[in-house]
N, CA and C atoms of all chains as a GROMACS GRO file, in nm:
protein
  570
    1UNK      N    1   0.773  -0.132  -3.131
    1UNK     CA    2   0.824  -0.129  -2.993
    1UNK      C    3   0.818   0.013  -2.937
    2UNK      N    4   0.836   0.110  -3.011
    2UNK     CA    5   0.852   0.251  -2.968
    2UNK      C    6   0.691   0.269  -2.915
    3UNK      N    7   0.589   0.251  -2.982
    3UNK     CA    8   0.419   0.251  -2.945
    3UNK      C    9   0.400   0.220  -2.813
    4UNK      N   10   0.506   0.091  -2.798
    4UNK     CA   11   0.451   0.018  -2.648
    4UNK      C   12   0.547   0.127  -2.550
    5UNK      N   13   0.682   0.118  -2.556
    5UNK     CA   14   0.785   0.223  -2.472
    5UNK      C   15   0.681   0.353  -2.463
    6UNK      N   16   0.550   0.467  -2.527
    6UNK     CA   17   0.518   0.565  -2.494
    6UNK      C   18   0.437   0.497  -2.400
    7UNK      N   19   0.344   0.380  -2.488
    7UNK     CA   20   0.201   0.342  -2.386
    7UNK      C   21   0.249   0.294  -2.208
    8UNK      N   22   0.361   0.256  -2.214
    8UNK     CA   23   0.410   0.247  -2.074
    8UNK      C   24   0.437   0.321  -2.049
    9UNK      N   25   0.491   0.448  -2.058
    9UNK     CA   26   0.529   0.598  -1.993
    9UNK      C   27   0.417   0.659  -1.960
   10UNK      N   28   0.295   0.679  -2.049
   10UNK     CA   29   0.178   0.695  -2.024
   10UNK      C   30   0.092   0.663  -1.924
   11UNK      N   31   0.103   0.542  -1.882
   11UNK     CA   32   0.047   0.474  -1.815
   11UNK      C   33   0.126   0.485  -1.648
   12UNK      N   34   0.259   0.489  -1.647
   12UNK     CA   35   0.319   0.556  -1.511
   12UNK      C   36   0.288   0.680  -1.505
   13UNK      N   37   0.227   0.788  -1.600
   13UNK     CA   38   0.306   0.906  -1.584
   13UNK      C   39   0.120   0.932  -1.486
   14UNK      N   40   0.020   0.831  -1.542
   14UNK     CA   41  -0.130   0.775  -1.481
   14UNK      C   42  -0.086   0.784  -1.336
   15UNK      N   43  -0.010   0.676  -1.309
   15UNK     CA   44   0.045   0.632  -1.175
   15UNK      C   45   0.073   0.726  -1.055
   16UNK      N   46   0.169   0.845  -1.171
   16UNK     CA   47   0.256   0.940  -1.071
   16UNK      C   48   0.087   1.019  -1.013
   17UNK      N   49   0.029   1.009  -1.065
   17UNK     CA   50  -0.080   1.121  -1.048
   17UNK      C   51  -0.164   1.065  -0.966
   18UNK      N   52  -0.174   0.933  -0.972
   18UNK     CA   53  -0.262   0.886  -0.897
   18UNK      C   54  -0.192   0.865  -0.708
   19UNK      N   55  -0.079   0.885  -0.686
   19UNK     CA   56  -0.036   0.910  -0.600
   19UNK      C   57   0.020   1.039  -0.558
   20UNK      N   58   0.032   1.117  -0.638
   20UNK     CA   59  -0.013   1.274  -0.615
   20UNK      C   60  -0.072   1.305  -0.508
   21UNK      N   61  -0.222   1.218  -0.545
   21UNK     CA   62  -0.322   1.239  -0.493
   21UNK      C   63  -0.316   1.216  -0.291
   22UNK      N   64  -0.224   1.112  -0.293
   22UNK     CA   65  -0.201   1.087  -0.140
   22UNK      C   66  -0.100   1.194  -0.108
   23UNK      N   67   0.023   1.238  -0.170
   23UNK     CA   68   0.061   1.380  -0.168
   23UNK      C   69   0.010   1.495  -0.079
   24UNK      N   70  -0.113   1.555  -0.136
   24UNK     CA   71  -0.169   1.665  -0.204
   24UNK      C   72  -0.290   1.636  -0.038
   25UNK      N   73  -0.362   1.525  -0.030
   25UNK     CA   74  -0.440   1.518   0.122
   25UNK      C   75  -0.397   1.417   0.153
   26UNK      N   76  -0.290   1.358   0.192
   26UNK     CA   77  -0.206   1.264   0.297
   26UNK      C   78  -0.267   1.355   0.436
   27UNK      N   79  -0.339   1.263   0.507
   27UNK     CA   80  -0.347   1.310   0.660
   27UNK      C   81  -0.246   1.342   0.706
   28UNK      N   82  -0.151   1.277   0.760
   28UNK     CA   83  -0.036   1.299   0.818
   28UNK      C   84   0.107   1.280   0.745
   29UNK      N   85   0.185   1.393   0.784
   29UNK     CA   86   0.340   1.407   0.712
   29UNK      C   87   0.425   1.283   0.640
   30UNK      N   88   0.420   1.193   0.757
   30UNK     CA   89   0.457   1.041   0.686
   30UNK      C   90   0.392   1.027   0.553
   31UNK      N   91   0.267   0.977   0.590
   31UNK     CA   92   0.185   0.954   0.397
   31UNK      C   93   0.294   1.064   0.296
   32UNK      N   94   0.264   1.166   0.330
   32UNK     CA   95   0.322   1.256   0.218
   32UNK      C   96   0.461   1.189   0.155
   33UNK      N   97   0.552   1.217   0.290
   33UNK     CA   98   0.687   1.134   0.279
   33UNK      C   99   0.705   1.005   0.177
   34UNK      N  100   0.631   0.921   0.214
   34UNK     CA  101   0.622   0.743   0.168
   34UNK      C  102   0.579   0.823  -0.002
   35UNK      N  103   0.446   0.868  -0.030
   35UNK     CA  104   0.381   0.879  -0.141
   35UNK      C  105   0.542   0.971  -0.268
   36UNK      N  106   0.609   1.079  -0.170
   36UNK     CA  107   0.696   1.147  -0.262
   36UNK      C  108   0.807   1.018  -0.288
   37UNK      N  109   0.816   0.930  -0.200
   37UNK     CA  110   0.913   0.852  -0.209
   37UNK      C  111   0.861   0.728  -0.341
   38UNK      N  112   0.757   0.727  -0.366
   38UNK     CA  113   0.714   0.620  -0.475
   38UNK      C  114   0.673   0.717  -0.557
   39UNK      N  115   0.640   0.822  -0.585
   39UNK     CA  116   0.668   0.920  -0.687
   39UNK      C  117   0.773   0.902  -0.752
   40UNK      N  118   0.909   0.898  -0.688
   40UNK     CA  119   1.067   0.949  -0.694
   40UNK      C  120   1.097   0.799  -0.789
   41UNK      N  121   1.038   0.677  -0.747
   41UNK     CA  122   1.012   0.570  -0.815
   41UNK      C  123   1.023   0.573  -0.926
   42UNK      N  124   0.913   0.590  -0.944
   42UNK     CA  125   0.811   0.552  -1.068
   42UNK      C  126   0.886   0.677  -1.216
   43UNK      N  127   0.930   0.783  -1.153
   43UNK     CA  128   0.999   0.893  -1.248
   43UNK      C  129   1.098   0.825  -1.282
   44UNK      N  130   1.192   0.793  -1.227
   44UNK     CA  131   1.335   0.696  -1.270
   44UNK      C  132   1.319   0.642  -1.394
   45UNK      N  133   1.198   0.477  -1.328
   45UNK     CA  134   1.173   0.411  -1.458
   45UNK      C  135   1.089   0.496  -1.571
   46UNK      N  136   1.019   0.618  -1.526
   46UNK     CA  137   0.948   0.711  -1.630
   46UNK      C  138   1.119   0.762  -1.748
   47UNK      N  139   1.162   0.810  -1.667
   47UNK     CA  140   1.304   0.838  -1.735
   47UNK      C  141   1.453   0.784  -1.850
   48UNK      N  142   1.448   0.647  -1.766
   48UNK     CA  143   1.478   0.546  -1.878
   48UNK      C  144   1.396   0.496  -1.987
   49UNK      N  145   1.291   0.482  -1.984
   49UNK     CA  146   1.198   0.456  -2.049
   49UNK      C  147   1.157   0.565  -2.183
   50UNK      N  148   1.172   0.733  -2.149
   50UNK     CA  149   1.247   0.833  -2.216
   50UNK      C  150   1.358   0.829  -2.351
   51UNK      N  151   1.473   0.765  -2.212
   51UNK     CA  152   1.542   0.761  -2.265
   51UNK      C  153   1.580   0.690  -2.447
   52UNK      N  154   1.461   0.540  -2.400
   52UNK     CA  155   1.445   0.450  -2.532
   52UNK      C  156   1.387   0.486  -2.613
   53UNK      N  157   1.316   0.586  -2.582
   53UNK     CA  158   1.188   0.652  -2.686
   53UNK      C  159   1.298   0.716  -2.792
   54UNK      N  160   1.393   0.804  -2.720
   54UNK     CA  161   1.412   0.895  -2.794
   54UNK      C  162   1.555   0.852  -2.877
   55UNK      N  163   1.620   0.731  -2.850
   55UNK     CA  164   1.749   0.692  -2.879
   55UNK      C  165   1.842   0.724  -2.850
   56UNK      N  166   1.838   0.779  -2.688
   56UNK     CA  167   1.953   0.842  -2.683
   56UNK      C  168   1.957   0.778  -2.504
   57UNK      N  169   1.955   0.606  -2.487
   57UNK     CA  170   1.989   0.582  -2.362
   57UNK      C  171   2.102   0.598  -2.288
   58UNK      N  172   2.193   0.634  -2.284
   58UNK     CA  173   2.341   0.647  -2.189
   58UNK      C  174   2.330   0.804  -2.147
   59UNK      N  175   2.264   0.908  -2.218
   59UNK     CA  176   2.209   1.054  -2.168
   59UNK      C  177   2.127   0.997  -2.036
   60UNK      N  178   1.978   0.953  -2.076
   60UNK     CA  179   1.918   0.943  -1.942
   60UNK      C  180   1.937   0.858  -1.884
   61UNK      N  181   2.005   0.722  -1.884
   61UNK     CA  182   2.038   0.638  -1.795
   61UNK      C  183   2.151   0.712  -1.675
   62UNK      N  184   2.254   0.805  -1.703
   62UNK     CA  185   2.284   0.885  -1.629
   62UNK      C  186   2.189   0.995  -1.534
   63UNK      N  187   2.142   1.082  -1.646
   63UNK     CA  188   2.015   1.109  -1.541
   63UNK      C  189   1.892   1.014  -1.444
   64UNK      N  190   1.902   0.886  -1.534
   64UNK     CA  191   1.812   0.836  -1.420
   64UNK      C  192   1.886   0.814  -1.250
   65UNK      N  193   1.982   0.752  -1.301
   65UNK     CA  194   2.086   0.722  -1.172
   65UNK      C  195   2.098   0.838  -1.066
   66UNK      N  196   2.124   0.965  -1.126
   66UNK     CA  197   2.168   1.022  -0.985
   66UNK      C  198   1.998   1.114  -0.992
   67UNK      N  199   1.922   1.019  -1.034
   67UNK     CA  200   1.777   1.069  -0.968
   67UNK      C  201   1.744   0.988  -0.844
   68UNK      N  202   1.776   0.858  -0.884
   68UNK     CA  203   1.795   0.744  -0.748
   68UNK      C  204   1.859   0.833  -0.655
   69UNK      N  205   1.996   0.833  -0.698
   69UNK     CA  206   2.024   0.943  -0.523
   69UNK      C  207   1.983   0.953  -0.430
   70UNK      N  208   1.967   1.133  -0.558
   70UNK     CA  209   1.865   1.213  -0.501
   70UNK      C  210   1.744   1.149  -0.386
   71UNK      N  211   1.658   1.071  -0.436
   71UNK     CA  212   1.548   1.058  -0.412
   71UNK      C  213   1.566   0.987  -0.298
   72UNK      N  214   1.651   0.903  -0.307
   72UNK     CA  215   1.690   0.830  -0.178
   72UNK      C  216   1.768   0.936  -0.048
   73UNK      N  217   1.841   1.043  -0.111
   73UNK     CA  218   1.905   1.116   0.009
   73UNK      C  219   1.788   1.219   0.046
   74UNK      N  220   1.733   1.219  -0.023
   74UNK     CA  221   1.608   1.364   0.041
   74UNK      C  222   1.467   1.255   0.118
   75UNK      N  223   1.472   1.141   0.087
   75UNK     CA  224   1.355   1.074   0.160
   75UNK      C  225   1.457   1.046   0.341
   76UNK      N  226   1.588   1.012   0.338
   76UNK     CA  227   1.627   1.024   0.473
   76UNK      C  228   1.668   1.113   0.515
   77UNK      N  229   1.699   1.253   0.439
   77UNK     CA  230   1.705   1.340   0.530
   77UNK      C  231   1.515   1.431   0.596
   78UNK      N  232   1.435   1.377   0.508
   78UNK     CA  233   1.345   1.428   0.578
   78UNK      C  234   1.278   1.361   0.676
   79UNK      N  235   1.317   1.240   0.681
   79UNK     CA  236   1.318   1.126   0.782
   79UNK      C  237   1.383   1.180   0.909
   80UNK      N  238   1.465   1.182   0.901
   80UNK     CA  239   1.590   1.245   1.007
   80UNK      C  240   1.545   1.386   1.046
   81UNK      N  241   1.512   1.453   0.946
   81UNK     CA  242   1.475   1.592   1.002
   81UNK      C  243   1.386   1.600   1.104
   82UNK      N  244   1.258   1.554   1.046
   82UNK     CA  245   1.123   1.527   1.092
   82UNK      C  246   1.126   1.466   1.227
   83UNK      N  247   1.231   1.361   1.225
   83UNK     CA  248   1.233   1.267   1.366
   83UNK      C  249   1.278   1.384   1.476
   84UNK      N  250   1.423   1.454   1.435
   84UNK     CA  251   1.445   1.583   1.560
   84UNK      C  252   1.373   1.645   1.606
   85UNK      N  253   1.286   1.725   1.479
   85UNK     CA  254   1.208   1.799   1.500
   85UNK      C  255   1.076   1.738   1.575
   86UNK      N  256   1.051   1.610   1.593
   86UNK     CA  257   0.944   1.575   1.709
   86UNK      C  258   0.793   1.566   1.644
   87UNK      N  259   0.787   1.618   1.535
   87UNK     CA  260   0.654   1.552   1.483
   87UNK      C  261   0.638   1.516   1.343
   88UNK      N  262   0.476   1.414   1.377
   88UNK     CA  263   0.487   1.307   1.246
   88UNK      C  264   0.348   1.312   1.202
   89UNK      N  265   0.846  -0.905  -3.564
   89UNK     CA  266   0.864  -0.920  -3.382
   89UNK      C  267   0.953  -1.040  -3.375
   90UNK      N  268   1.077  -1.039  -3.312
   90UNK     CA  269   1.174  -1.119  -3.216
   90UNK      C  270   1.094  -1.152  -3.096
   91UNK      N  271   1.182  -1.281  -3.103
   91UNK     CA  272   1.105  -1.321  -2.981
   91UNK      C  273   1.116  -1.253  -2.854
   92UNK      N  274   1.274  -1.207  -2.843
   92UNK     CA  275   1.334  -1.153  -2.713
   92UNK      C  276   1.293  -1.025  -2.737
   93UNK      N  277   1.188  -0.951  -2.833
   93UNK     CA  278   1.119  -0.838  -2.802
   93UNK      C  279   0.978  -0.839  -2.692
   94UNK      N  280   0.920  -1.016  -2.733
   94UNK     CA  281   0.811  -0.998  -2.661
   94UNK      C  282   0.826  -1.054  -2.495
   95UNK      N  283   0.934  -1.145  -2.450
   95UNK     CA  284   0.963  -1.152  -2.332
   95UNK      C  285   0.968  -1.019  -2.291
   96UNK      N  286   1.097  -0.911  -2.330
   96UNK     CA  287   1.074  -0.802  -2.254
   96UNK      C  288   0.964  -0.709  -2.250
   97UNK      N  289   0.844  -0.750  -2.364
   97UNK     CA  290   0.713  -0.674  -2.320
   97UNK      C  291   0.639  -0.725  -2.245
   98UNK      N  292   0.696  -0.843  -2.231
   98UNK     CA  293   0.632  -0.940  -2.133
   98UNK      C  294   0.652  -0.875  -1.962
   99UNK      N  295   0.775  -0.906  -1.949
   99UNK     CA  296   0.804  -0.861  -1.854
   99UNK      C  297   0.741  -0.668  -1.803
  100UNK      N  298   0.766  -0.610  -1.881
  100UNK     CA  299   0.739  -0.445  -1.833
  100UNK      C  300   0.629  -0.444  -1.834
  101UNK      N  301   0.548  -0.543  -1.896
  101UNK     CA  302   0.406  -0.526  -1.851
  101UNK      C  303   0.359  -0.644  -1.691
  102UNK      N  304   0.464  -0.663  -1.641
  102UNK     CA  305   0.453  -0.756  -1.541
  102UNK      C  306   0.486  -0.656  -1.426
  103UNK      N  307   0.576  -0.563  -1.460
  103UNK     CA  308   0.649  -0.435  -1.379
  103UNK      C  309   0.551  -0.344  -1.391
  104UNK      N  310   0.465  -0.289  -1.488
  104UNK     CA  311   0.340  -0.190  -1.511
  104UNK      C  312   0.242  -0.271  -1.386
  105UNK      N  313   0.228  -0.379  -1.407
  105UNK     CA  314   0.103  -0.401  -1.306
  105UNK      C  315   0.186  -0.375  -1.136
  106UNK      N  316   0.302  -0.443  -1.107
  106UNK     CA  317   0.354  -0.377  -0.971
  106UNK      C  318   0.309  -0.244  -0.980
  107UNK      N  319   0.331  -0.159  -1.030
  107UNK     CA  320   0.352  -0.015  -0.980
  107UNK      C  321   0.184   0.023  -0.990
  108UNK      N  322   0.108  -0.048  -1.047
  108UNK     CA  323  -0.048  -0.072  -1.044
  108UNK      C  324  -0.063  -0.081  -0.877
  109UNK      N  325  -0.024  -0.211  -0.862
  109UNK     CA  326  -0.086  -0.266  -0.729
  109UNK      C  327  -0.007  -0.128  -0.557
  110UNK      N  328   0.073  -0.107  -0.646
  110UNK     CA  329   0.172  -0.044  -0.532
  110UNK      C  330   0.062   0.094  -0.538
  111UNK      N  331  -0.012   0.207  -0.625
  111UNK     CA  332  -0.043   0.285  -0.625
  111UNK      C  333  -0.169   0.238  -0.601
  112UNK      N  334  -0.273   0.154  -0.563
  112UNK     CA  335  -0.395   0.123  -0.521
  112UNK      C  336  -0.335   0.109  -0.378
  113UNK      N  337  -0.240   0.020  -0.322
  113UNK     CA  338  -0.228   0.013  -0.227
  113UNK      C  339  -0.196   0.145  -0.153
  114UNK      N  340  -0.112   0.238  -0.191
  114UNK     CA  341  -0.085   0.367  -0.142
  114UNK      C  342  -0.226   0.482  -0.116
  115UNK      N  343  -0.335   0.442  -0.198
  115UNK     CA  344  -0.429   0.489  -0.209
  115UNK      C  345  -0.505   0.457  -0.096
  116UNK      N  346  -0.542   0.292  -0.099
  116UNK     CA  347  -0.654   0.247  -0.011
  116UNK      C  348  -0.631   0.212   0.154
  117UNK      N  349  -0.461   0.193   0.157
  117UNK     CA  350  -0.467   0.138   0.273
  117UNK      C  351  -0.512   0.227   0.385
  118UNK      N  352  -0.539   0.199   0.547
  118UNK     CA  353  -0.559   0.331   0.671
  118UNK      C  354  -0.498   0.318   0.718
  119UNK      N  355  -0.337   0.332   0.684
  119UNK     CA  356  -0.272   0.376   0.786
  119UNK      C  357  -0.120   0.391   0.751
  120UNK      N  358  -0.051   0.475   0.762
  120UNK     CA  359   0.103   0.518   0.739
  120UNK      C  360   0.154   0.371   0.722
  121UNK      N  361   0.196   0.270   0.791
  121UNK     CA  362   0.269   0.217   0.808
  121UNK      C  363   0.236   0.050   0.713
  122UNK      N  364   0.087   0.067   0.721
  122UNK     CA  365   0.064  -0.014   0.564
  122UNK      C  366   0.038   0.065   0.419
  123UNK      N  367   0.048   0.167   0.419
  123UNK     CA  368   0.107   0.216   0.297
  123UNK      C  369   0.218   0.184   0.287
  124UNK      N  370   0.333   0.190   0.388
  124UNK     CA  371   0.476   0.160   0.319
  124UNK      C  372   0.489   0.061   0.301
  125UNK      N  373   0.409  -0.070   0.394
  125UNK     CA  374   0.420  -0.203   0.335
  125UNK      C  375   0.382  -0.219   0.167
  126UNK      N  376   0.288  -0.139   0.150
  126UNK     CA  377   0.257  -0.139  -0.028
  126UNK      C  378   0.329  -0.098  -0.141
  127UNK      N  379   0.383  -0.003  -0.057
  127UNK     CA  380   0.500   0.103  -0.182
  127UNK      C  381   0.657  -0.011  -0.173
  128UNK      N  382   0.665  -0.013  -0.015
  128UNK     CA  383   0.810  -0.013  -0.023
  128UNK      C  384   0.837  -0.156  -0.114
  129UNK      N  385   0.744  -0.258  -0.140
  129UNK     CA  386   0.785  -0.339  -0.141
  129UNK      C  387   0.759  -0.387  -0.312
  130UNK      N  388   0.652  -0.330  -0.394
  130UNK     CA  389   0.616  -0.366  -0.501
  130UNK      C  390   0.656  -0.265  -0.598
  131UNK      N  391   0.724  -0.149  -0.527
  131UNK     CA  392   0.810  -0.029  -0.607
  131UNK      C  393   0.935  -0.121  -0.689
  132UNK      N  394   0.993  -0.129  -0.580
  132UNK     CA  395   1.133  -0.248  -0.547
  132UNK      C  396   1.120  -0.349  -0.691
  133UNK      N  397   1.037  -0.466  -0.631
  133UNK     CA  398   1.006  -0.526  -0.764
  133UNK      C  399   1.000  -0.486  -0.911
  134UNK      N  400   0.894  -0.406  -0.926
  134UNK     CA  401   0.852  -0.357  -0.993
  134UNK      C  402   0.975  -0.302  -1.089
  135UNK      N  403   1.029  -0.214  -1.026
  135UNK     CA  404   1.173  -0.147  -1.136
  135UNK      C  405   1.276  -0.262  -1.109
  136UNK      N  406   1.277  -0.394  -1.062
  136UNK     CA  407   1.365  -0.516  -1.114
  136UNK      C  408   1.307  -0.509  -1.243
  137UNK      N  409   1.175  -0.578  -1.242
  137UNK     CA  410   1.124  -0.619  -1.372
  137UNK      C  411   1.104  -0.535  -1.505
  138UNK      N  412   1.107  -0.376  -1.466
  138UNK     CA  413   1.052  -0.355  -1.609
  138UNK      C  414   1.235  -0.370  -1.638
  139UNK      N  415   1.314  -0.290  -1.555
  139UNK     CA  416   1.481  -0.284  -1.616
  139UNK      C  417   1.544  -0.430  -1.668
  140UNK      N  418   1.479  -0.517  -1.629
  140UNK     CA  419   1.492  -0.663  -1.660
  140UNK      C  420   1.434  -0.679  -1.843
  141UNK      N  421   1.367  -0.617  -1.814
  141UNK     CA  422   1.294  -0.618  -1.977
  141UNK      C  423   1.397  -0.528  -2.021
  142UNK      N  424   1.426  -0.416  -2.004
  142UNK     CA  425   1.451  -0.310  -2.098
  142UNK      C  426   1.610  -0.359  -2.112
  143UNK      N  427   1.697  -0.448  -2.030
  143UNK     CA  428   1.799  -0.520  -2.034
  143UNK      C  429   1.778  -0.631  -2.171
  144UNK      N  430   1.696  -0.722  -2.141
  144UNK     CA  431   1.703  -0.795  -2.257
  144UNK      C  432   1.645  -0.749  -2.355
  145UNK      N  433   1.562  -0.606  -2.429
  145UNK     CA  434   1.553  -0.562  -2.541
  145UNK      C  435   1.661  -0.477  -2.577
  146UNK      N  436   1.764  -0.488  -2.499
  146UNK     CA  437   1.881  -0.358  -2.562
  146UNK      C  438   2.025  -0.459  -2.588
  147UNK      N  439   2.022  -0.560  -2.520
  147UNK     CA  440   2.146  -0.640  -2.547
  147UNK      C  441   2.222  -0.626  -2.432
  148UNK      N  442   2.361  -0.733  -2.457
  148UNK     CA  443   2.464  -0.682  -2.288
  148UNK      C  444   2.533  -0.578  -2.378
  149UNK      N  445   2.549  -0.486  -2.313
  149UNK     CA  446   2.663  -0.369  -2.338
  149UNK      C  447   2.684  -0.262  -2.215
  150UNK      N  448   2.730  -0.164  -2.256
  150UNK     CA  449   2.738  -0.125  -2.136
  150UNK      C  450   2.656   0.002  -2.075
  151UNK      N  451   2.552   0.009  -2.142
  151UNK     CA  452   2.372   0.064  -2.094
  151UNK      C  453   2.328  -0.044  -1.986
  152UNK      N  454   2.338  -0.131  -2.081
  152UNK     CA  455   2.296  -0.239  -1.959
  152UNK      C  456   2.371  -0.288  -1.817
  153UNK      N  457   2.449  -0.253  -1.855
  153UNK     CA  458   2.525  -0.303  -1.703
  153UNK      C  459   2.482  -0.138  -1.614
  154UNK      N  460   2.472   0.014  -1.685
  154UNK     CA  461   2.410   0.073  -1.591
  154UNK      C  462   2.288   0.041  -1.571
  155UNK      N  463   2.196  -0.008  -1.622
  155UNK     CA  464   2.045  -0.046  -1.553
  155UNK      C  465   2.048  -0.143  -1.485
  156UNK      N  466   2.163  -0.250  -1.452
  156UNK     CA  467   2.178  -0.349  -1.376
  156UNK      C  468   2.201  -0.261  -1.206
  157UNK      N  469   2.294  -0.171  -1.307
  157UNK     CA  470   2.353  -0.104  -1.197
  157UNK      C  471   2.265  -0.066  -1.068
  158UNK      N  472   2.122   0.063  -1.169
  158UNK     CA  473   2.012   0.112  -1.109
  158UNK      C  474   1.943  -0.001  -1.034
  159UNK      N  475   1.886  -0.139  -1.073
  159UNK     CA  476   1.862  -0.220  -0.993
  159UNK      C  477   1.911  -0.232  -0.847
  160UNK      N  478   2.053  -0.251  -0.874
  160UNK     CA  479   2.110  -0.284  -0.762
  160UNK      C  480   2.063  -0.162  -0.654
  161UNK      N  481   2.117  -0.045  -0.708
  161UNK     CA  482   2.134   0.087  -0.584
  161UNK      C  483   1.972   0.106  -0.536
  162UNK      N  484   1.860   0.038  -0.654
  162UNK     CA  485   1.753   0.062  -0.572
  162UNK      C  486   1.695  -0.057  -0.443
  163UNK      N  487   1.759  -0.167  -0.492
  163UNK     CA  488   1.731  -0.268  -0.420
  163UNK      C  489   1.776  -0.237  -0.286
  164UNK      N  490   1.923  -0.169  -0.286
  164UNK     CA  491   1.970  -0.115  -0.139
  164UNK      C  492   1.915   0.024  -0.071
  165UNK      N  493   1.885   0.058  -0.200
  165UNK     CA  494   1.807   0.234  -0.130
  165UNK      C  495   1.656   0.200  -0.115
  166UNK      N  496   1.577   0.125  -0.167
  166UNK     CA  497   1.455   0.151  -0.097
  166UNK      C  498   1.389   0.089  -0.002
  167UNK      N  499   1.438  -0.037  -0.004
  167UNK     CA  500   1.395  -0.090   0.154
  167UNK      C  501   1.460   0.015   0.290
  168UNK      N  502   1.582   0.036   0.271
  168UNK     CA  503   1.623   0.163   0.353
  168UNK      C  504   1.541   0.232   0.401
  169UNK      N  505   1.528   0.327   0.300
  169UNK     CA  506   1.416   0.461   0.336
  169UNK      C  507   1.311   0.399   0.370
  170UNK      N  508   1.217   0.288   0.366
  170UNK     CA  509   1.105   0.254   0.426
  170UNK      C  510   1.146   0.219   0.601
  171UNK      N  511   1.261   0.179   0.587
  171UNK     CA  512   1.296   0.120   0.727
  171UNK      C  513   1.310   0.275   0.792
  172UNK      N  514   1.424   0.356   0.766
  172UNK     CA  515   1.449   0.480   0.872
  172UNK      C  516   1.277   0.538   0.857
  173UNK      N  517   1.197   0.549   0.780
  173UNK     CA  518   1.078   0.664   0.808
  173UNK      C  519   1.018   0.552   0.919
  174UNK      N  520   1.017   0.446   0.855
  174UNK     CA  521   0.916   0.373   0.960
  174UNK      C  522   0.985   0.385   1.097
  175UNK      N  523   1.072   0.333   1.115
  175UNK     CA  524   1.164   0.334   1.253
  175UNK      C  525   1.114   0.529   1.340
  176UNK      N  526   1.195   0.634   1.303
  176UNK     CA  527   1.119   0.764   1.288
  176UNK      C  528   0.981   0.754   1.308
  177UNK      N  529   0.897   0.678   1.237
  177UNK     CA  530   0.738   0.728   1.313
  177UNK      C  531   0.694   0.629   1.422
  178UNK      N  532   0.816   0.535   1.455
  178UNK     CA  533   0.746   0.412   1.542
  178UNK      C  534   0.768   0.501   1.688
  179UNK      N  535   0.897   0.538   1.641
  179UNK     CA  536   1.021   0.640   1.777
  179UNK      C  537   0.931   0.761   1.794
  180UNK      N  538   0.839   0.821   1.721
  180UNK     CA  539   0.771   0.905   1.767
  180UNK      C  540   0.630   0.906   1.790
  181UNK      N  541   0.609   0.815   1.844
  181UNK     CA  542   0.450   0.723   1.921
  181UNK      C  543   0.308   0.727   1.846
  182UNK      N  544   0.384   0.689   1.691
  182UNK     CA  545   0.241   0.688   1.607
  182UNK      C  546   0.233   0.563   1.588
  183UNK      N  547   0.087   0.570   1.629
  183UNK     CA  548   0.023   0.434   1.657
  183UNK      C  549  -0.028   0.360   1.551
  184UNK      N  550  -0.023   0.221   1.516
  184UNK     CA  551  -0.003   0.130   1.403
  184UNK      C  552  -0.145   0.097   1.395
  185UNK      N  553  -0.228   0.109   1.309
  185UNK     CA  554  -0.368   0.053   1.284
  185UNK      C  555  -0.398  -0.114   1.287
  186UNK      N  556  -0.512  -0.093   1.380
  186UNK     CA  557  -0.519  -0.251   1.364
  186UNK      C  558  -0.736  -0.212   1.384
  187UNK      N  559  -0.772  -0.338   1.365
  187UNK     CA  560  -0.923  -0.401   1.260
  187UNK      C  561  -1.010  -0.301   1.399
  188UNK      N  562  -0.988  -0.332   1.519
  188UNK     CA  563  -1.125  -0.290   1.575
  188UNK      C  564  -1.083  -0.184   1.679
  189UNK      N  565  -0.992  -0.079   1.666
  189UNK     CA  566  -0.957   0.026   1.754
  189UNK      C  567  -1.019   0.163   1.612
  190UNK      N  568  -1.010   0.141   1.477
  190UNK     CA  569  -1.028   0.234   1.398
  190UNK      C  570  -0.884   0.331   1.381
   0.00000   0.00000   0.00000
């Protein structure tokens, strides 16, 4: 079970990169936004998933949680920011 | 191998392909607002199902009731944030792609 728990971390950690990529040349600010926001995703479950590897889930299941937050309070405040500030 | 080992590999490999389809879609679609239709919605899924697995390979205790937990707060946090950015770029006159304007 531990083989399969890396080969799936592996395989998101594929993921995170492959949306990097919309990141990194997102035409416009939004893309960037949306792409960091399924980044912010995909790390969570990268994180618990960690957590099983290493036997020590109630450490990162805490860290995964207030990564949710996070990820959720910085995708609307740059929402909010962005909207005042008038461009997208 | 237990059986209730291979349902939950069952499952996270059902959650591996969401976050598949969600990162092709983030890739291929043209235009802001169907990218978020791709992310916002198969992200979501996606971490139901693999935490759904990683729930029934760990037992009920109380790990699991926080990954129930994480479910929940994402189920309410990420349709959210797709709604305020989208709302934000509708309110600021970016225009929605459709087949024969380009």
């Amino acid at each position: 079970m531990k083989s399969f728990f890396l080969g799936v971390d592996i395989f998101l950690c594929l993921m995170v990169f492959l949306c990097l990529y919309r990141v990194v040349f997102g035409p416009t600010l939004g893309d960037r936004i949306v792409a960091t926001g399924a980044i912010g995703t995909k790390t969570l479950t990268i994180l618990v998933i960690i957590g099983f590897l290493y036997g020590r889930v109630e450490m990162f299941l805490d860290i995964s949680l207030a990564y949710a937050l996070l990820n959720f309070i910085g995708t609307l405040a740059a929402a909010k920011y962005f909207e005042a500030k008038g461009e997208f | 191998m237990v059986i209730r080992d291979i349902i939950a590999m069952l499952l996270i490999l059902i959650g591996c392909f969401f976050f598949l389809t969600s990162a092709i879609g983030l890739l291929r679609f043209p235009d802001m607002f169907t990218r978020m239709h791709a992310t916002g919605k198969c992200d979501t899924l996606a971490v139901l199902l693999v935490m759904t697995g990683l729930i029934i390979h760990h037992g009920i205790n109380l790990d699991s009731f926080k990954l129930l937990l994480i479910v929940v707060f994402i189920y309410i946090a990420n349709p959210t944030a797709t709604h305020v950015l989208s709302r934000a770029a509708y309110r600021l006159g970016v225009q929605p792609w459709t087949k024969d304007k380009k």
